[in-house]
C-alpha positions, 0 to 999 in steps of 0.5 A: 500500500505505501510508496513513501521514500524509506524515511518517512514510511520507517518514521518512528521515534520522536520527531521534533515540531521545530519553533520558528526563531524570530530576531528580537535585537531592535534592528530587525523586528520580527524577521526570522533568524535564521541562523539559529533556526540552522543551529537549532535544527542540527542541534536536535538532530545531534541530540537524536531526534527521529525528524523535524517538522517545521513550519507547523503550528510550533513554527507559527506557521499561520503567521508565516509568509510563503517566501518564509515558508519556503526557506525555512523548509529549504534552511531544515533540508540542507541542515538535515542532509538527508540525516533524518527526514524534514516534515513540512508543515502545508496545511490550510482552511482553503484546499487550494491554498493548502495545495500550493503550500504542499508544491513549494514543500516539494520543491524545496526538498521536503521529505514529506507533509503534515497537513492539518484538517481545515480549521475554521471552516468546519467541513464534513466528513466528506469534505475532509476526504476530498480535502486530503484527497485533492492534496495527495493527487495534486504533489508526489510526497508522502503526508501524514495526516494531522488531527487536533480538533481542539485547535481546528474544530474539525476532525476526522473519523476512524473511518476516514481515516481509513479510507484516505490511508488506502490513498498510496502516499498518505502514510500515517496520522498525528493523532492530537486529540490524547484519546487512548483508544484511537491508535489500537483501533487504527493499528487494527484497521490498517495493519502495521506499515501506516504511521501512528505518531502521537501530537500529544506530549502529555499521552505520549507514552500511553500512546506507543503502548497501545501501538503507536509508532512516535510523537512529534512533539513540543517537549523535545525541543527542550529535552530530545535526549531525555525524550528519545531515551524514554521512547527507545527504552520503551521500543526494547520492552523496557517499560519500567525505564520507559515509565521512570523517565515519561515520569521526569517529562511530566512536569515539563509538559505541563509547563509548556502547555500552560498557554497557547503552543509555542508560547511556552516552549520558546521562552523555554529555549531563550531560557536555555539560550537558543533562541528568542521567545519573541513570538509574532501577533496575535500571540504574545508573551507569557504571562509572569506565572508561565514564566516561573512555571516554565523556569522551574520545570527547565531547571528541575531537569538540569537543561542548563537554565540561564538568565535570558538572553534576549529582551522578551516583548513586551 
């Protein structure tokens, strides 16, 4: 059933959902800095992530012009070197739309898509299939699927699911939603080469137990290390390591879920001294509790929290 190039139909693992960095230094606003974009992707790539997705809703990408879009795919390509695969994010309320952003990925060298249900527009289940299907037919990459219905107002059924996964090139799903029964329901119906990646960080463990293949996740950008480790001592059967080390994540996640996603986690990477957590209109900075909360559970795992290197906006 899958055509997907070895990478993506293989994709298990943690894979990170990479924040877009943007200048903070009064001299260039909000452009992207691109330079620790570059140094952040090989950084998590060094530590053992499985992928990146970029341009994605950690990357802010609804805020993202095409031309951005464009070179932050390109920047994560030429990076990744072929090292692990590059997911980009092309999804849109507008099929059209969504089509053009899933060309340029394909120009830009992307190794597959991450294409979100339509938000806004609340269309059926029908309307969903056609949505992906036009997708799929209209470029030649592989695509997960990407359900989070919190954020879209818009999900997709088991038996949608199933019937865009017969669809050659659409080889696996995000599953955002955190509700346990789904994968092992998923893993039945559509037998073990379709890719089940939790987008749920909380779950995430849960999750591989009950057939899931990875998570592409937020928390991994603070901790890849700690991350791929609980995933690769649950891979070996490990599951009390697996448990112990899901357990150190907890406080952690919460953290970076106290406010809307990529607040938290980019003013965890200025913590660290990656990047800025300047994020762009209408998100705006922490609030002072997130702050401190993200502080503590940053320092509690030892990631090196420092004083911040950058001036947050204001």
């Amino acid at each position: 059933m899958l055509h997907a190039t070895p990478m993506i139909a293989r994709l298990s693992g943690y894979v990170t959902a990479v924040p877009t960095p943007f200048h903070h230094d009064g001299l260039h606003g909000d452009a992207i800095d691109e330079q620790r974009f570059a140094r952040f992707c090989d950084g998590q790539i060094r530590q053992g992530v499985a992928g990146l997705v970029v341009c994605g809703t950690t990357g802010e990408a609804p805020t993202l012009s095409p031309a951005e879009q464009d070179r932050l795919v390109r920047l994560a390509v030429e990076v990744a070197h072929h090292r692990v695969p590059v997911i980009a994010g092309a999804g849109a309320a507008s099929t059209s739309h969504a089509i053009d952003l899933a060309r340029a990925a394909e120009r830009e060298g992307a190794d597959g898509l991450l294409i979100v249900t339509p938000y806004y527009v609340r269309p059926s289940q029908e309307g969903l299939a056609r949505h992906f299907a036009a997708i799929h037919d209209a470029t030649g990459l592989p695509i997960l699927l990407y359900d989070v219905p919190a954020r879209t107002c818009s999900g997709l059924e088991i038996e949608t699911i199933a019937r865009l996964a017969a669809l050659p090139r659409i080889v696996g799903l995000k599953d955002a939603t955190g509700d346990l029964a789904r994968p092992a329901r998923l893993r039945r119906l559509l037998g073990n080469d379709f890719r089940l990646m939790t987008g749920d960080d909380g779950t995430a463990l849960g999750f591989f137990a009950e057939g899931g293949n990875g998570c592409i996740s937020v928390t991994s950008n603070v901790a890849p290390k700690l991350c791929t480790q609980m995933y690769d001592a649950w891979a070996r059967g490990d599951g009390a390591e697996a448990g112990m080390l899901s357990a150190l994540l907890v406080k952690l996640t919460r953290a970076l879920f106290a406010e809307s996603n990529p607040v938290p986690v980019k003013y965890a990477l200025e913590l660290m001294g990656h990047m800025s957590a300047a994020v762009r209109l209408p998100l705006t900075a922490p609030a002072e509790p997130t702050r401190a909360l993200v502080a503590d559970a940053v320092a509690r795992l030892g990631m090196g929290c420092v004083r911040p290197r950058y001036r947050l906006a204001s």
